[in-house]
Each structure stands twice: as structure tokens, then as C-alpha cells.
C-alpha atoms as one frame of an Amber mdcrd trajectory, in Angstrom:
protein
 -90.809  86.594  50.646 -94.723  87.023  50.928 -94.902  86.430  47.404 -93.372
  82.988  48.085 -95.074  81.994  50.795 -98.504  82.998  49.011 -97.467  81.061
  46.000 -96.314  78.144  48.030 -99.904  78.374  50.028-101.890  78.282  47.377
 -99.949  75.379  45.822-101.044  73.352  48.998-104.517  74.430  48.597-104.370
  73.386  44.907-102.805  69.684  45.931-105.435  69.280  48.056-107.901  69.800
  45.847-106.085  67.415  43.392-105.934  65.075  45.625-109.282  64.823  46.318
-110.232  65.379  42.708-108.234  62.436  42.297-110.027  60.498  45.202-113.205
  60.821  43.532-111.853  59.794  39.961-111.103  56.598  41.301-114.517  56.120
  43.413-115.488  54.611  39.834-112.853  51.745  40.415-113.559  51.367  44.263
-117.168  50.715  43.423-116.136  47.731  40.715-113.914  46.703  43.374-116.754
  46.171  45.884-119.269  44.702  43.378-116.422  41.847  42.478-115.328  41.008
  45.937-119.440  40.594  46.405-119.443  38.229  43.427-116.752  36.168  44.523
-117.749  32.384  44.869-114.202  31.660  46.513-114.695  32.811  50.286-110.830
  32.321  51.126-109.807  34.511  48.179-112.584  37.072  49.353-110.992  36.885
  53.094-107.308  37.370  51.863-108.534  40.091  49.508-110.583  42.111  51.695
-108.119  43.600  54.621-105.884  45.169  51.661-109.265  46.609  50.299-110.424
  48.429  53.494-106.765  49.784  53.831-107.204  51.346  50.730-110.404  52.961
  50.992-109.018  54.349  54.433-106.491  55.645  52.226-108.655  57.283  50.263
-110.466  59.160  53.002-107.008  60.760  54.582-107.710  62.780  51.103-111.964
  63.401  51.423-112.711  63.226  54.282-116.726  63.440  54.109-117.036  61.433
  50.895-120.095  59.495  51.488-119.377  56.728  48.666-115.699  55.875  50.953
-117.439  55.861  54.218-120.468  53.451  53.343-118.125  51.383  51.261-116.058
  51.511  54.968-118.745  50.714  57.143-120.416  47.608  55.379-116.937  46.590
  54.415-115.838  46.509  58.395-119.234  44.619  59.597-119.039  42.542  56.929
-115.689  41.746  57.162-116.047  41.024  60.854-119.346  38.873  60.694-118.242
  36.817  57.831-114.735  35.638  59.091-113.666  37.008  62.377-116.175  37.123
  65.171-116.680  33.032  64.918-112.850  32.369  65.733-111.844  35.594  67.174
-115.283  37.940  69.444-112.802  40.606  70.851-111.015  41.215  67.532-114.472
  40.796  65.823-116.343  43.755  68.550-113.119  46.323  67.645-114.125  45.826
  63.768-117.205  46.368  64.641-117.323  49.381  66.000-114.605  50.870  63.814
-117.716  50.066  61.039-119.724  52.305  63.287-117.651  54.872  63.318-117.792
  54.898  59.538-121.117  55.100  59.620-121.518  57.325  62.498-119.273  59.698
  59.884-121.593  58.843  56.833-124.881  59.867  58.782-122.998  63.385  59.993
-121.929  64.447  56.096-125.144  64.023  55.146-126.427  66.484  58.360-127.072
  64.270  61.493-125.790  65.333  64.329-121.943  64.567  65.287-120.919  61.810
  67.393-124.592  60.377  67.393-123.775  57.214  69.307-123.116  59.368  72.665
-126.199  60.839  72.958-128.054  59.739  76.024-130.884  57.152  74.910-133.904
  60.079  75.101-132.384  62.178  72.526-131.114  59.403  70.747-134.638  57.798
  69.851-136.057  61.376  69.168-132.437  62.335  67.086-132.965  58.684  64.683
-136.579  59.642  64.385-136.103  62.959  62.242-133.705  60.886  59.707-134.646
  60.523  56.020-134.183  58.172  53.181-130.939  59.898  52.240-129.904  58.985
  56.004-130.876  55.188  55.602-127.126  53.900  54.598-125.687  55.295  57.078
-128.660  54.373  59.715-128.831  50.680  58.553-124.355  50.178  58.679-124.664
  51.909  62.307-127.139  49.902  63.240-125.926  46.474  61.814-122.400  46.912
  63.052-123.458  48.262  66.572-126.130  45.251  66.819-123.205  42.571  65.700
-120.824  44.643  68.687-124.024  44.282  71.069-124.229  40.162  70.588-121.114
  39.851  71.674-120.836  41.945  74.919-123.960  40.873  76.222-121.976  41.080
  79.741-120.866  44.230  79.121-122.493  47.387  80.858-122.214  49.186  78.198
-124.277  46.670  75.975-126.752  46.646  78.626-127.285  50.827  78.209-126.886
  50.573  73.930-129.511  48.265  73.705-132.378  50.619  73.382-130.132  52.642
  71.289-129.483  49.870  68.741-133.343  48.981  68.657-133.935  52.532  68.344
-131.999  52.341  65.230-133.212  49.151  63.639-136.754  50.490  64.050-135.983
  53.810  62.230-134.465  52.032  59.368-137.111  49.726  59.020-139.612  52.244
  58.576-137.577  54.114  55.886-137.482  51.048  53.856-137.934  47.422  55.034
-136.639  46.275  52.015-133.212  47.885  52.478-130.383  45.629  51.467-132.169
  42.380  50.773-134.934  43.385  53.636-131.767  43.928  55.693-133.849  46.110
  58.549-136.118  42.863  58.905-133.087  40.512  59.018-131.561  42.827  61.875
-134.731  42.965  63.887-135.088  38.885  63.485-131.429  38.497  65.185-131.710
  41.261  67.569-135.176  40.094  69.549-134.257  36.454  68.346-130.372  36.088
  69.919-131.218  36.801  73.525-133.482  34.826  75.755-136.616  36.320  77.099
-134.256  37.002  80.607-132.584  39.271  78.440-135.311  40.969  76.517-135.588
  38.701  74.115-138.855  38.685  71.870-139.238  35.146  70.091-142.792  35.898
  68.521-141.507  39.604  67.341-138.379  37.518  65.813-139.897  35.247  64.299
-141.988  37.422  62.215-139.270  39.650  61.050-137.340  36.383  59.929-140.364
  35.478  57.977-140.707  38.649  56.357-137.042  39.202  54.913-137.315  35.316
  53.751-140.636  36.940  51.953-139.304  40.179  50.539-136.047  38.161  49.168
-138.228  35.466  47.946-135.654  32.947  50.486-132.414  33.887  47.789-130.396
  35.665  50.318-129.363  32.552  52.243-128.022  34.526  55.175-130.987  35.113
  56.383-131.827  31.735  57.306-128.638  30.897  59.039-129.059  34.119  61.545
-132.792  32.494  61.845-131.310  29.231  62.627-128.851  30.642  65.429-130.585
  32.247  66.814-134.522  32.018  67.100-134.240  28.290  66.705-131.570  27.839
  69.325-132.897  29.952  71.834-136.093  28.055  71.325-134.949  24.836  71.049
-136.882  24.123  68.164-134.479  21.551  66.347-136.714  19.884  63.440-136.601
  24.127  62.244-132.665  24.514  63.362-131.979  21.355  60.783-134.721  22.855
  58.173-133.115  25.739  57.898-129.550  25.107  57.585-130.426  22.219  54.867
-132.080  24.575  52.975-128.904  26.612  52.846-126.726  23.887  52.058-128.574
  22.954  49.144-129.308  26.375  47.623-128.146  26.887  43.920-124.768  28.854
  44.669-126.081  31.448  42.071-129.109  31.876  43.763-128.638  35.455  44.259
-126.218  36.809  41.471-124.114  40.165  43.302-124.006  38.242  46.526-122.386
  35.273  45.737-120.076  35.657  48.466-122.545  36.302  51.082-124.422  32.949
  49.983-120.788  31.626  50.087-120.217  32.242  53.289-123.463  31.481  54.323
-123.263  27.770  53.103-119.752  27.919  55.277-121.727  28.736  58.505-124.681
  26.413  58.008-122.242  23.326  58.259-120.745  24.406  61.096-123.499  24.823
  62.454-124.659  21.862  61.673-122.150  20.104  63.096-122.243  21.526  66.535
-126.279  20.872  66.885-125.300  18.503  69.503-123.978  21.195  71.773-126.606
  23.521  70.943-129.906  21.176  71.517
């Protein structure tokens, strides 16, 4: 009997280790899965397509775990997911996504040695906690804190948003000094939004926003076309600035739709936003 059971242990140990063996064989495919739902032009496909693709990477991580590759791909894949075509129709649904990317990420920063369950620290430790993080912490820094910044803008009512908000800033700030450029000056783009989308009541910062929206238009040389739809929604609506609002969004709509090759989707979906937003300048000026 023992010589059973030991054989039949170690044949679970030895299908676990297959099975992640086999996880890891097929992080080759998962990453030519991301790169061509990035390059897709057709934004309907990409939304149909992308649901199925997150299942399967969850999948994947019932098997590993801690494999980093799984829970970036998870994290960006969630926020993304949730900005591009769910938190214009559909907030609540939107903030869940949202911070199920956070969790991802949350995951990401703690296999690579950041504390566990970083989010609950009180705001103190926090800032000092996101301080001591590295360059090979920045993925994980920059998903946390884009997914927790797109939760934040739409709970502004919530208590809870009220007490994250130095936490999210906290994060934004540590990323951008790791590397402004991150993801197509991503840590600028953030920063633009997150003193940009509130007004001054709030703790909104127009002048700090508006320089962090100039500098990712800079650093991306004005390709990644997102950028200038966030600018337009919210520095120029929160400051009424219309001539800029218009600007903006016109510049987007008339954008090469290769402009950017790898994030044709994103410029995709950007040109989507821009003439919706467009047409609803009436109720925002």
C-alpha cells in the first residue's frame, strides 16, 4: 500500500510539473496572440475576440500560478478590455474589470518580491512601499496603477475613491520616475488624466495635466492617438477650452490608421471615441 500511494504521489507531483511545463510552452503562442489582437484594425472583431482570450490566459494560471508573462498579459488585457469597450456603456461592469486587472497586477508586483496584497496598505506605507520598487517592478506598477486610476474615475463618489487617491498618485509617480517612456510614455498619459479628469474642487491640477499631456504627445512623437482623446476629455472639458476639445479630436480622426504599427487597435478605438465625442460637444461645452 505505501508503495502505491508514494507512486501515485509522486505522479501528481510530476503532472503538475507537466502541466506547468506545458503552460510555459505555450506562453510563446499567448504572446503572438496578444501582439495580433493589438494589430487588429477591426475593433468589433477585437471586442468579440478578447473575453475568450482573457478566459484562457486565466486558464493558464490555475496551472502557474506566479508566471509573470500570464499575469501582465492579465492585467493590461482586463484594463484594456474595460477602457476600450465597457466603461462608456456599462461604469459598474467597467470598475469590477478594473479591479480584477489590479489584482493581476497586484499578483505580478508580489512574484517579482513586493509585498502581498499591496493595495491594503494604509497610504503611509504605501508611498514609502512603491518607493523601494525597481525597473523589474515597473509592469506590474504601471497595470496597477492604470487599472486602479480607470476604477478611481469612476467612483469619484465613492469613499473608498476618496482614501485611494493618494495611493493611485503614489503609484503613477513611482512609475514615472522608473521610466516616463513606459508604454508609449504611458506614466505621462496616466498623470495627464488623473490631475486633468477632476475639477480643482476635487484636487484637480489643470497646469500639472496639461504638461504631462504634452509630454507623452512629445515622447510618442503624437502616433499614439489615445493620448489625445484622454487630453480632450478630460483637461479640455474640465476647462472648457473648446477650440482645443475640437483640435484634438480632429487630429485623431484624421490620423493615418497605421500611424503606429502594433497598436492599430488602440488607434482604432481611439478614432471610435473621438467621434463620439465629438458628437456630444454640445452637452459637454
Amino acid at each position: 500500500m505505501f508503495t502505491r500511494l508514494t507512486a501515485g504521489f509522486i505522479l501528481l507531483i510530476l503532472l503538475h510539473g507537466c502541466a506547468s511545463l506545458a503552460t510555459r510552452m505555450a506562453l510563446p503562442m499567448v504572446e503572438g496572440q496578444v501582439a495580433s489582437i493589438n494589430e487588429e484594425t477591426d475593433p468589433v472583431l477585437a471586442e468579440q475576440a478578447i473575453p475568450a482570450s482573457l478566459k484562457m490566459l486565466e486558464g493558464l494560471l490555475k496551472d502557474d500560478p506566479e508566471n509573470e508573462t500570464l499575469l501582465h498579459n492579465l492585467a493590461e488585457g482586463f484594463c484594456g478590455y474595460a477602457f476600450s469597450f465597457v466603461e462608456d456603456t456599462d461604469p459598474e461592469r467597467a470598475s469590477r474589470l478594473y479591479l480584477r486587472g489590479r489584482g493581476y497586477a497586484e499578483r505580478l508586483l508580489a512574484a517579482d518580491g513586493a509585498p502581498e496584497q499591496l493595495t491594503g496598505q494604509n497610504p503611509e506605507q504605501f508611498k514609502n512601499t512603491v518607493k523601494t520598487l525597481g525597473a523589474d517592478h515597473l509592469p506590474g506598477l504601471y497595470w496597477m496603477g492604470q487599472c486602479w486610476a480607470g476604477w478611481l474615475m469612476l467612483n469619484l463618489d465613492d469613499l473608498q475613491a476618496f482614501v485611494a487617491i493618494s495611493k493611485v498618485e503614489a503609484t503613477l509617480q513611482s512609475a514615472l520616475v522608473l521610466d516616463e517612456s513606459y508604454h508609449y510614455a504611458g506614466p505621462h498619459l496616466l498623470l495627464g488624466a488623473f490631475y486633468g479628469g477632476r475639477s480643482k474642487m476635487l484636487g484637480g491640477k489643470p497646469d500639472k495635466a496639461r504638461d504631462h499631456f504634452d509630454k507623452c504627445l512629445e515622447l510618442t512623437q503624437q502616433k499614439f492617438l489615445m493620448a489625445k482623446v484622454i487630453y480632450a476629455k478630460t483637461y479640455a472639458v474640465q476647462m472648457q477650452d473648446r477650440d482645443l476639445f475640437k483640435k484634438l479630436l480632429s487630429a485623431v480622426l484624421n490620423a493615418p490608421a497605421d500611424i503606429l504599427p502594433g497598436q492599430q487597435l488602440a488607434n482604432a478605438v481611439a478614432k471610435q471615441k473621438a467621434q463620439k465625442l465629438l458628437e456630444s460637444a454640445d452637452d459637454l461645452f
